[in-house]
Z-matrix of the N, CA and C atoms (Angstrom, degrees):
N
C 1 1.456
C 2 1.521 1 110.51
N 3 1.026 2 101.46 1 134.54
C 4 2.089 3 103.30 2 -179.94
C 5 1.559 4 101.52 3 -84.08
N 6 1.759 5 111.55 4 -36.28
C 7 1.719 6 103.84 5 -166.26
C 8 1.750 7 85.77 6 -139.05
N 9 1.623 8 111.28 7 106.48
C 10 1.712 9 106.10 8 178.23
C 11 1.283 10 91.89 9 -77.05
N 12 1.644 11 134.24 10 -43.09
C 13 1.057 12 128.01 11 -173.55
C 14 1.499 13 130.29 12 -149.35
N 15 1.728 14 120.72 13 142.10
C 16 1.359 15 114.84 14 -150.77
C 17 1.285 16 104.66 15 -110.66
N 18 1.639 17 153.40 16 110.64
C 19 1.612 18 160.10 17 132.62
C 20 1.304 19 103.33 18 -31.94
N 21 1.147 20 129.83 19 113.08
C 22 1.615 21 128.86 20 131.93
C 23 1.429 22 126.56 21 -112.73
N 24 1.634 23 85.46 22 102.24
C 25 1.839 24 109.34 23 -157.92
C 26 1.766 25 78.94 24 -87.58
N 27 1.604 26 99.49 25 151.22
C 28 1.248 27 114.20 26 157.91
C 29 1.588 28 122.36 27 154.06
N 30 1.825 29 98.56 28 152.23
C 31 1.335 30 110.99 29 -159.72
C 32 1.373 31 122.61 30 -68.17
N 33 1.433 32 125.66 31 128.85
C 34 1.096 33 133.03 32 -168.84
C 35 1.599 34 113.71 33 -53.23
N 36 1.394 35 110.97 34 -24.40
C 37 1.740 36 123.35 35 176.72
C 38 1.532 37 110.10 36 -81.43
N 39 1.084 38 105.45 37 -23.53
C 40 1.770 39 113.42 38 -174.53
C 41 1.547 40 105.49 39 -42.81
N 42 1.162 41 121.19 40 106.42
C 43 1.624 42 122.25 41 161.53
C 44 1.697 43 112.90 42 -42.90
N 45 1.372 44 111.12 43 -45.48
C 46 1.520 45 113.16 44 -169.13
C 47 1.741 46 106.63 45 -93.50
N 48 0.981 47 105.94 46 -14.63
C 49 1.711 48 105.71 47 -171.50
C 50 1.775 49 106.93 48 -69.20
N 51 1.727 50 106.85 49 144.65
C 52 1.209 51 114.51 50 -179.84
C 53 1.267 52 117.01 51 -126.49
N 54 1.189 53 140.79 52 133.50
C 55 1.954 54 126.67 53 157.20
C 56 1.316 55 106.78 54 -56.56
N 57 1.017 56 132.25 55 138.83
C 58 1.359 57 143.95 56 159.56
C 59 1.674 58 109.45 57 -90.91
N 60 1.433 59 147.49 58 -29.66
C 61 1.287 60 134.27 59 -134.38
C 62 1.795 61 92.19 60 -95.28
N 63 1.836 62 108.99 61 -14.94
C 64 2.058 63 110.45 62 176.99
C 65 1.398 64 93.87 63 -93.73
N 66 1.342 65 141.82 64 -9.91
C 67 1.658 66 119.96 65 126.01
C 68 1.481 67 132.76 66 -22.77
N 69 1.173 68 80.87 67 -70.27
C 70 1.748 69 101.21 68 -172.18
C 71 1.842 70 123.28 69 -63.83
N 72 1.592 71 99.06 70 -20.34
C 73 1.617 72 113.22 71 -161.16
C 74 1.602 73 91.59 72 -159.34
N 75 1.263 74 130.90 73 114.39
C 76 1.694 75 117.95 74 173.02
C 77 1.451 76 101.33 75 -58.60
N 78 1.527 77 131.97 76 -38.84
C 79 1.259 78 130.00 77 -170.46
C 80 1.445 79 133.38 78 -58.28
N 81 0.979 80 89.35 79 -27.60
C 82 1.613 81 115.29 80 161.96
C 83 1.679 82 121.05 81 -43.91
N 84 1.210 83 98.37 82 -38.21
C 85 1.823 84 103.55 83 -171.73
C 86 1.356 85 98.29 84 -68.93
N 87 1.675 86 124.35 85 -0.81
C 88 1.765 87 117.99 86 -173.65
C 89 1.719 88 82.41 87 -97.77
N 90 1.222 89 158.46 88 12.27
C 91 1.089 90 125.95 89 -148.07
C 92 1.285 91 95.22 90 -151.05
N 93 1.550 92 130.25 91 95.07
C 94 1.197 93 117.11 92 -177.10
C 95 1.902 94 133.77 93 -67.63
N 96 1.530 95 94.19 94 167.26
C 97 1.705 96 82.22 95 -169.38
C 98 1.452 97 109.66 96 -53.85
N 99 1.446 98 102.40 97 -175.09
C 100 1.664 99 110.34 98 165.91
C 101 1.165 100 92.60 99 -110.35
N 102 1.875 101 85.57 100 150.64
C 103 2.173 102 103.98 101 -168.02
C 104 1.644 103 74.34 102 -91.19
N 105 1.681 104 90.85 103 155.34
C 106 1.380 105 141.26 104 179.22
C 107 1.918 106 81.40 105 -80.32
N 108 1.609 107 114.89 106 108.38
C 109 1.477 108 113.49 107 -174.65
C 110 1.835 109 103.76 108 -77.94
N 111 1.709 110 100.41 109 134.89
C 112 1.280 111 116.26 110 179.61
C 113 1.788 112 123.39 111 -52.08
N 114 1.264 113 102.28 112 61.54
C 115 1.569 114 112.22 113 -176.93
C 116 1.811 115 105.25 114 -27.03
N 117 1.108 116 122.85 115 -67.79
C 118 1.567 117 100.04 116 -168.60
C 119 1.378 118 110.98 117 -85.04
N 120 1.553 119 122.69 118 8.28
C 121 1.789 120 107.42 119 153.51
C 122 1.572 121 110.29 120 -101.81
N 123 1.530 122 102.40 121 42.23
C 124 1.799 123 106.94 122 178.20
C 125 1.514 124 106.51 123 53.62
N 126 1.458 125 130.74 124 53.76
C 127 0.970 126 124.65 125 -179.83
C 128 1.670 127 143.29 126 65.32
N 129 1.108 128 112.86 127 167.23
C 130 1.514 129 108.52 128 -173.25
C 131 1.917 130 124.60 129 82.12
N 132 1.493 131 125.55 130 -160.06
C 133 1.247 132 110.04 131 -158.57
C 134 1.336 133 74.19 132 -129.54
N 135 1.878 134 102.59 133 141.26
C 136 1.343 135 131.91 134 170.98
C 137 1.368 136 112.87 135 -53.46
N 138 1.184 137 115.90 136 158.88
C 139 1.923 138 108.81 137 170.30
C 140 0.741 139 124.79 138 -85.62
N 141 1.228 140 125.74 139 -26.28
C 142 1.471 141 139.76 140 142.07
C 143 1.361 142 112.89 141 -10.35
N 144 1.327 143 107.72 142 -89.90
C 145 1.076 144 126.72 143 167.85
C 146 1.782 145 128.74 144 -32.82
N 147 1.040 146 108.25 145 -55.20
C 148 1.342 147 125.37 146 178.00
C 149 1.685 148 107.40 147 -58.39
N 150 1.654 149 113.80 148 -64.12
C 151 1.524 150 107.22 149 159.17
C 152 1.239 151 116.59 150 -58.72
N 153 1.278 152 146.91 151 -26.21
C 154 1.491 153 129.31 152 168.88
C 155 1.887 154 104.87 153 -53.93
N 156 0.788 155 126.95 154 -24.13
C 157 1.887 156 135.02 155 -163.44
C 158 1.134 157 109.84 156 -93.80
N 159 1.916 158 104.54 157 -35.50
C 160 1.774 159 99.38 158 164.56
C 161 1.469 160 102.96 159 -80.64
N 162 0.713 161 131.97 160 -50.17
C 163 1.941 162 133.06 161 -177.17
C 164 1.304 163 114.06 162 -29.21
N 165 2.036 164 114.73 163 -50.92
C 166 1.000 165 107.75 164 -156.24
C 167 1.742 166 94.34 165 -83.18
N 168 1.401 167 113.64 166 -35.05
C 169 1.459 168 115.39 167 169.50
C 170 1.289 169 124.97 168 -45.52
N 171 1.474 170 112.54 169 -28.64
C 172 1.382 171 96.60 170 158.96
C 173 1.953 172 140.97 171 -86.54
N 174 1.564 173 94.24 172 -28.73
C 175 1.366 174 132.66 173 169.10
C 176 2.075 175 87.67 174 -58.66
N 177 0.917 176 144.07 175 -46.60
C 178 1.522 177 129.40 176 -174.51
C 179 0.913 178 102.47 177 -68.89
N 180 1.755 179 119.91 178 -49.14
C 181 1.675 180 119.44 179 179.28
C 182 1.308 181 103.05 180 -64.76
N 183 1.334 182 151.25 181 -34.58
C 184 1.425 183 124.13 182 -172.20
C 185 1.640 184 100.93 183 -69.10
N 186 1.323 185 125.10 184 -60.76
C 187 1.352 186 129.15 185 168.70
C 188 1.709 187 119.57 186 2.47
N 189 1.497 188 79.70 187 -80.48
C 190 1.952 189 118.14 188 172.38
C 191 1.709 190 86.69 189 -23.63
N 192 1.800 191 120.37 190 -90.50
C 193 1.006 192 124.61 191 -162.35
C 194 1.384 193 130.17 192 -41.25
N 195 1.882 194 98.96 193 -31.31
C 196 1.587 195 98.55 194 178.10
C 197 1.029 196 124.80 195 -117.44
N 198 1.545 197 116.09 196 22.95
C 199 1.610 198 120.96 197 154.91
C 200 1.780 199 115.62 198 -122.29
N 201 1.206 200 122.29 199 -4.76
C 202 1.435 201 114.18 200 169.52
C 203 1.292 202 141.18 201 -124.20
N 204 0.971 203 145.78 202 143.05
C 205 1.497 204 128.25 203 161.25
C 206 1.255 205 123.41 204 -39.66
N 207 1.521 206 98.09 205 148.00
C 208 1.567 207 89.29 206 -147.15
C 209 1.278 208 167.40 207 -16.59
N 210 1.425 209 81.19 208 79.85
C 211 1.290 210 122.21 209 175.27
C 212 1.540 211 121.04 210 -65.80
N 213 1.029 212 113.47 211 -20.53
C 214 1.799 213 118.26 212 161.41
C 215 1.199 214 109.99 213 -48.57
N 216 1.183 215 101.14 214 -78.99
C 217 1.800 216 110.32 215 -163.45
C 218 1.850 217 100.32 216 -63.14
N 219 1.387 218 114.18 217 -45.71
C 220 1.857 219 98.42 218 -179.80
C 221 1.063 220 96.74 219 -59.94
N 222 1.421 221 154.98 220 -23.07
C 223 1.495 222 136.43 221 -175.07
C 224 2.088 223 110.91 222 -91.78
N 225 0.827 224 89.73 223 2.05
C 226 1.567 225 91.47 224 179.12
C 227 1.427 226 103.97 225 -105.88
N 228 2.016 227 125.31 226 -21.38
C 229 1.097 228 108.91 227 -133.32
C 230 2.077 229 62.46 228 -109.33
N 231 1.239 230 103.46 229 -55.14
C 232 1.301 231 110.14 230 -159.39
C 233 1.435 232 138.89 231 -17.47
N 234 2.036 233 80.72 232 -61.78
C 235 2.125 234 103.23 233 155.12
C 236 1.021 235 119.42 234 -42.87
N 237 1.766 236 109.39 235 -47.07
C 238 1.678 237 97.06 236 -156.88
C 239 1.509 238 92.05 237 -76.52
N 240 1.174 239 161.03 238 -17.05
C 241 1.667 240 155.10 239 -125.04
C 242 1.758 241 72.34 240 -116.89
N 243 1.343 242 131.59 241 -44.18
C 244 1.560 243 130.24 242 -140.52
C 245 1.565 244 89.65 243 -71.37
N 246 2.017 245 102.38 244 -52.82
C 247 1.270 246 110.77 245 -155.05
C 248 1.719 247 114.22 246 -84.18
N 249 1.772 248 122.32 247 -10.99
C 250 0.541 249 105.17 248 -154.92
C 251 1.825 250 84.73 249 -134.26
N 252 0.676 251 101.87 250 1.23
C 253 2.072 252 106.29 251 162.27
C 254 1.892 253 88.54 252 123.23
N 255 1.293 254 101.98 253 161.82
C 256 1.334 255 120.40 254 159.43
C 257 1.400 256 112.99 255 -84.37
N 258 1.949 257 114.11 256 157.72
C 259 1.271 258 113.48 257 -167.01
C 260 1.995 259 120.18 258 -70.79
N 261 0.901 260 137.41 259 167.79
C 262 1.692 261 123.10 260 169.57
C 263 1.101 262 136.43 261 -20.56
N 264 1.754 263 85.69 262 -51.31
C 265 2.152 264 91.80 263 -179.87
C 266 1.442 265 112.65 264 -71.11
N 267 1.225 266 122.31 265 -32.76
C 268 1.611 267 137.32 266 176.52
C 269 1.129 268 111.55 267 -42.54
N 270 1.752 269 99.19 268 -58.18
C 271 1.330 270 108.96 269 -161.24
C 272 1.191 271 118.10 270 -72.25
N 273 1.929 272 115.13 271 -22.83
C 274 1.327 273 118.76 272 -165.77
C 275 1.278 274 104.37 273 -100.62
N 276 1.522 275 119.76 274 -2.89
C 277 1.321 276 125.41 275 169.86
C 278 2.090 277 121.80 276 -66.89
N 279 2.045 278 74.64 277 -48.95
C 280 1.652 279 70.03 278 -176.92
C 281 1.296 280 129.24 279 -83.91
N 282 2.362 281 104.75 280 -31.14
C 283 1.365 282 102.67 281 152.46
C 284 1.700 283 121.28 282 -31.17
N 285 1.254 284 134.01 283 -45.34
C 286 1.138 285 124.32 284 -170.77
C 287 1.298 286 119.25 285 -75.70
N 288 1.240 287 122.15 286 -20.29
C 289 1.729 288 120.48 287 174.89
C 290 1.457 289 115.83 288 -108.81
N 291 1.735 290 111.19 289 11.73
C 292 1.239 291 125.18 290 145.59
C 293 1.222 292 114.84 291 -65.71
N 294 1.256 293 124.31 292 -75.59
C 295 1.333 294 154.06 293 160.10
C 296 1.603 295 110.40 294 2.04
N 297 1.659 296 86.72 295 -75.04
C 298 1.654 297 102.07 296 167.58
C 299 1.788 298 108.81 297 -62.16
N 300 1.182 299 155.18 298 -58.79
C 301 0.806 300 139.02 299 161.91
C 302 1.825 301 126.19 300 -17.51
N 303 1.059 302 99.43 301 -33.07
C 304 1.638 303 109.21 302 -146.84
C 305 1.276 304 77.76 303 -89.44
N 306 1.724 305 130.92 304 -62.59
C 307 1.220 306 146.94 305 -163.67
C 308 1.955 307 110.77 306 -53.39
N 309 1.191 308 116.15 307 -28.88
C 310 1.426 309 120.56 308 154.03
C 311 1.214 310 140.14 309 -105.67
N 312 1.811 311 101.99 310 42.03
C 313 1.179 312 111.66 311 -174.05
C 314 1.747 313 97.63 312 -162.74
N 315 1.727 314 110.15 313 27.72
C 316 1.460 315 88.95 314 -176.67
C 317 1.003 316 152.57 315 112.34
N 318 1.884 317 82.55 316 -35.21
C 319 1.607 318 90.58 317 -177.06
C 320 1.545 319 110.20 318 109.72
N 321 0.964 320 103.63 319 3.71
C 322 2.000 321 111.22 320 -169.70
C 323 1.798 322 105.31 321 -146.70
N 324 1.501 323 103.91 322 133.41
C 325 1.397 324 106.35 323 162.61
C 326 1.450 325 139.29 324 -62.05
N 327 1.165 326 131.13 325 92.22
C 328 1.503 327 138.45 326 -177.02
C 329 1.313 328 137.15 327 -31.16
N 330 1.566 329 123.67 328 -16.61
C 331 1.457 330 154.29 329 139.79
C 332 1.240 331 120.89 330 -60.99
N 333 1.258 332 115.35 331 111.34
C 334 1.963 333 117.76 332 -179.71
C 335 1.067 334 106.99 333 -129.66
N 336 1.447 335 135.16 334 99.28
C 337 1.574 336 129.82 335 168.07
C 338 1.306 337 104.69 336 -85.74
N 339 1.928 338 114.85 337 119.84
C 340 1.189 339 124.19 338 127.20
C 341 1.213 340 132.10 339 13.78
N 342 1.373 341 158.92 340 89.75
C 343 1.171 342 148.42 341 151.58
C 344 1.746 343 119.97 342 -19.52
N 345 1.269 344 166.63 343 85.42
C 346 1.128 345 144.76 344 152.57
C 347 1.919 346 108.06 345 -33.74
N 348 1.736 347 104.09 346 138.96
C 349 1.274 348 114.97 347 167.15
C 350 1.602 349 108.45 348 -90.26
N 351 1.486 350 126.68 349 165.31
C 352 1.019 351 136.77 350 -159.35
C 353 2.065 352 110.78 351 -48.76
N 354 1.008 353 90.71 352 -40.65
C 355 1.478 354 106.97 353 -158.04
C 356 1.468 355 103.57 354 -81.32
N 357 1.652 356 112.55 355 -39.04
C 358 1.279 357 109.28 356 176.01
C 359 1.251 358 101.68 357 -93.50
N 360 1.295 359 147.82 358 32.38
C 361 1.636 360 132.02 359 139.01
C 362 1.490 361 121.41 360 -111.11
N 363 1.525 362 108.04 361 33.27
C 364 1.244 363 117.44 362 -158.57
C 365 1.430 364 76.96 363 -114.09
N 366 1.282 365 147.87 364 -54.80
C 367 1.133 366 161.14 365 155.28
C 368 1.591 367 153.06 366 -122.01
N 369 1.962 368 94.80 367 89.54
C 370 1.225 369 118.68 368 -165.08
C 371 1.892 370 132.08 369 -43.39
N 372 1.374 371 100.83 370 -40.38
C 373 1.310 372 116.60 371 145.08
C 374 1.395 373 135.23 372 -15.28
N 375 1.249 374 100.71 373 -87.78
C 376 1.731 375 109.44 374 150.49
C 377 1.222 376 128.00 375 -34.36
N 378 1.227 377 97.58 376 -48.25
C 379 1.465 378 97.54 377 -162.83
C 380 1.413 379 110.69 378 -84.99
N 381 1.378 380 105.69 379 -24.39
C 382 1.951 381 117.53 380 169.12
C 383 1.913 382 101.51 381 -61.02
N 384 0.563 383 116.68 382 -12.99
C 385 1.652 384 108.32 383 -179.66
C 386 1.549 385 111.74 384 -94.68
N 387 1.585 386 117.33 385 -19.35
C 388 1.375 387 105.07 386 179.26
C 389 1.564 388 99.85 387 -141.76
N 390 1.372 389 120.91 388 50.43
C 391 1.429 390 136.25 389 175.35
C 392 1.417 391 100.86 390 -86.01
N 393 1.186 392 116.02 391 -71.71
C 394 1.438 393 103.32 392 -155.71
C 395 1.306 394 103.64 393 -68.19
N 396 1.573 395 145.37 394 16.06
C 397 1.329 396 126.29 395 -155.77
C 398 2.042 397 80.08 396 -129.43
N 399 1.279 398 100.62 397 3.41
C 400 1.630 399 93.28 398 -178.75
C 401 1.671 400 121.37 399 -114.14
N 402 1.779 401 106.92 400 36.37
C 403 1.437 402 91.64 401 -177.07
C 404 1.616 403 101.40 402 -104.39
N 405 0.853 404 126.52 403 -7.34
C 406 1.752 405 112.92 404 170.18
C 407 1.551 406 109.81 405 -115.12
N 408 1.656 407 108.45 406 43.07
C 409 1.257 408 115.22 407 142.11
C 410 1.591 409 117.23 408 -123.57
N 411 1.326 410 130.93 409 25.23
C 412 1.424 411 144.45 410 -143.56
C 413 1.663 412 93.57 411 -127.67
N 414 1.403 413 115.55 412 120.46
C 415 1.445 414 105.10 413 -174.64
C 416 1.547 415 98.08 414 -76.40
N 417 1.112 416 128.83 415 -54.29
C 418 1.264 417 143.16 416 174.75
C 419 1.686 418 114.56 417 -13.26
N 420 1.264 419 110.67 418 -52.44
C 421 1.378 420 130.67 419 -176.06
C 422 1.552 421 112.60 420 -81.04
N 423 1.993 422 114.62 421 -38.48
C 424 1.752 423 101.23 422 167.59
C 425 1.388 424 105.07 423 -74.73
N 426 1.148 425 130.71 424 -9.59
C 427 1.624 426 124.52 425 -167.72
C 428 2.056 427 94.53 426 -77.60
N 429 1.253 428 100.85 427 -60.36
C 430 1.338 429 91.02 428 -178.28
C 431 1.097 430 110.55 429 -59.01
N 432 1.055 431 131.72 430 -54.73
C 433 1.973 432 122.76 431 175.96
C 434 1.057 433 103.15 432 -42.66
N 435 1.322 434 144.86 433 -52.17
C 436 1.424 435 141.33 434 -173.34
C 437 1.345 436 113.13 435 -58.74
N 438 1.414 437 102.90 436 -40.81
C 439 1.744 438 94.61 437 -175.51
C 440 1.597 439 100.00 438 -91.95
N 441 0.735 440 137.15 439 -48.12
C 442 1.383 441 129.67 440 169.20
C 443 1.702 442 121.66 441 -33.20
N 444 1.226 443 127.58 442 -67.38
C 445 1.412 444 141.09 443 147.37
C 446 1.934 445 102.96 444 -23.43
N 447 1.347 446 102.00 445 -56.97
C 448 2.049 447 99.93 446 -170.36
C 449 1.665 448 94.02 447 -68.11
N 450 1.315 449 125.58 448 -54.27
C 451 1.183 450 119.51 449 -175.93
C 452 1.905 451 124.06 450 -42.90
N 453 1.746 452 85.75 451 -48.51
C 454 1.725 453 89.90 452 -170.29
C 455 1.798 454 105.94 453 -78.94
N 456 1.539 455 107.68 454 -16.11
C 457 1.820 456 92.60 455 163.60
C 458 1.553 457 103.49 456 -87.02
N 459 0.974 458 135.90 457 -30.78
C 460 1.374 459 134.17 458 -151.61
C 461 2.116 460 86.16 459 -75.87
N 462 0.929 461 107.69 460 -14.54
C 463 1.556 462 99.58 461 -166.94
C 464 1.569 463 102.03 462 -110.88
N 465 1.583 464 106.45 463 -20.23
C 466 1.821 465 86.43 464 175.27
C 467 1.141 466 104.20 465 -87.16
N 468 1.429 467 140.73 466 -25.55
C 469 1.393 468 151.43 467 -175.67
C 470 1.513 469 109.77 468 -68.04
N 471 1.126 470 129.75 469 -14.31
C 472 0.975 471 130.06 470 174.51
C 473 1.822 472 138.11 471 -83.11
C-alpha cells in the first residue's frame, strides 16, 4: 500500500479547507468531523467549543422559525433530536456510512477538525484571514501527527 491511511486535519476558519468523507458518502454531511483531541487538556473537546455547537443549534432553530413554513415545530423539534440523539433510522443510517468510512481508512474517520482556542472563536473573521497559514504552529495538530505516525510504525514493526 503507498497510503493505508488518509487524515484531513483542518481548521474550521480555513477559507480553503474542505471535508472530504460527503464526497465519499452524501450521508456523511449529517455527521460532523472528529475534533483533533485537545492534547494539553488531556484530550477531548474544549467547552468552548462544545457551547459554540449548542449556540449554533439553536441560532439554526431561530432561523428555521423565521424563514420557513413550519418552521416552529422544525425549530423546537430539531435541537431537541441535536441535543438529545437522533431517532433509530438516522442513527442506523449514519452509523452505517460511518462505519463504511472507517472501513476504507483503517479503522479511523478521515475528517479532523482543529479545535479553535478561546480567543480565536470569539472572532471567526480574524481568524479566517490567518487560518490556513496556522496548522504547523497548533500543538494540537503535531500531537496528532505524532501519535498517528508512532501508531502506524508501532503496528508495522510489530
Amino acid at each position: 500500500h503507498i497510503c493505508a491511511r488518509m487524515f484531513n486535519v483542518f481548521n474550521p476558519t480555513d477559507p480553503v479547507a474542505y471535508r472530504l468523507e460527503p464526497l465519499l458518502s452524501l450521508r456523511m454531511k449529517d455527521a460532523p468531523p472528529e475534533h483533533v483531541p485537545d492534547y494539553s487538556g488531556g484530550g477531548g473537546v474544549k467547552a468552548h467549543v462544545q457551547l459554540k455547537g449548542v449556540m449554533k443549534a439553536f441560532a439554526d432553530s431561530a432561523y428555521d422559525v423565521a424563514t420557513k413554513d413550519g418552521g416552529i415545530k422544525k425549530a423546537f423539534i430539531a435541537p431537541m433530536k441535536s441535543l438529545l440523539g437522533l431517532d433509530a433510522d438516522e442513527v442506523a443510517s449514519l452509523q452505517t456510512a460511518t462505519e463504511s468510512i472507517k472501513a476504507l481508512n483503517g479503522g479511523e474517520r478521515i475528517d479532523w477538525e482543529l479545535q479553535e482556542g478561546l480567543i480565536e472563536s470569539a472572532n471567526d473573521y480574524v481568524t479566517a484571514v490567518v487560518s490556513h497559514n496556522r496548522y504547523f504552529n497548533n500543538a494540537d495538530f503535531a500531537a496528532f501527527v505524532k501519535a498517528k505516525l508512532l501508531m502506524t510504525f508501532s503496528s508495522s514493526t510489530a
